[in-house]
C-alpha positions in Angstrom: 112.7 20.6 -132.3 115.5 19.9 -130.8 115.8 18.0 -127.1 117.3 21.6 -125.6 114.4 23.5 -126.9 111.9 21.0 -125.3 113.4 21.1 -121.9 113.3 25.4 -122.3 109.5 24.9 -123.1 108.6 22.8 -120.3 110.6 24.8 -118.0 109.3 28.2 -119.3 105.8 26.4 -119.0 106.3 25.9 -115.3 107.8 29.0 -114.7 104.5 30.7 -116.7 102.2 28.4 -114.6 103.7 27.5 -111.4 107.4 28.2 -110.4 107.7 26.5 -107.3 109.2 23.0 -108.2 111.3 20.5 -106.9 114.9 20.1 -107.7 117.5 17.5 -107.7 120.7 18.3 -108.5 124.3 16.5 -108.3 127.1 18.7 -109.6 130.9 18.0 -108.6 132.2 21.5 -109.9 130.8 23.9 -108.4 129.6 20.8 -105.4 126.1 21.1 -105.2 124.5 18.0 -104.1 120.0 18.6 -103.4 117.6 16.3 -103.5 113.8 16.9 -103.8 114.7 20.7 -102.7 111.7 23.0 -102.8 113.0 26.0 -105.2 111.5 28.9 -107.3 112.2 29.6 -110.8 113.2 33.1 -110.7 113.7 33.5 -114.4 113.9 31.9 -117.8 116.8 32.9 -120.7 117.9 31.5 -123.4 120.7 29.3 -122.3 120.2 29.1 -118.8 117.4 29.8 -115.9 117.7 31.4 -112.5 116.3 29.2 -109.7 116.1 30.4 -106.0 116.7 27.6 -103.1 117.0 27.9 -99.5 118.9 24.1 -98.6 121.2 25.5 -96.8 119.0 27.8 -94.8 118.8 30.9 -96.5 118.1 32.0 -99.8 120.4 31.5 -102.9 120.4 31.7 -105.9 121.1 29.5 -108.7 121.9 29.4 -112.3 121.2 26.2 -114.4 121.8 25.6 -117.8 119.8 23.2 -120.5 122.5 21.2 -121.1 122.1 20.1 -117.5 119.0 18.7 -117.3 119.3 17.3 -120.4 122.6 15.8 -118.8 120.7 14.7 -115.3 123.2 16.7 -113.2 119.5 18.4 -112.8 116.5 17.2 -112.7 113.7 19.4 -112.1 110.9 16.7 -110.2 107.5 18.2 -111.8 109.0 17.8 -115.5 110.1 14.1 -114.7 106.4 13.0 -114.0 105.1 13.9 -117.0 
């Protein structure tokens, strides 16, 4: 099993179980710079999830692909303390 398809388990495991997590993220294009944001995962796909955060006051949403956390442009807090 590849590293990709382990991150899309775990994060289709939270989503499943409990989609409110915790979400750093450090992107330069688009500039998205969170840490320990509360989000929700809003949906799971097979090359990217929907997450929902409100940092900036009101709600938006978000789409992150695999390759990003498997990068650490995003890291998604519950997954890390396993």
């Amino acid at each position: 099993m590849t590293q990709l398809a382990i991150i899309r388990d775990k994060i289709k495991k939270l989503y499943n179980t409990n989609p409110n997590i915790h979400i750093n993220v450090l992107m330069k294009r688009p500039t998205i710079c969170l840490s320990n944001e509360p989000a929700v995962i809003k949906g799971v796909y097979p090359h990217l999830f929907l997450i929902e955060e409100r940092s900036s006051g009101f709600s938006r949403c978000r789409t992150v692909q695999y390759t990003d956390v498997l990068t650490k442009c995003v890291e998604i807090v519950e997954i890390s303390e396993e």
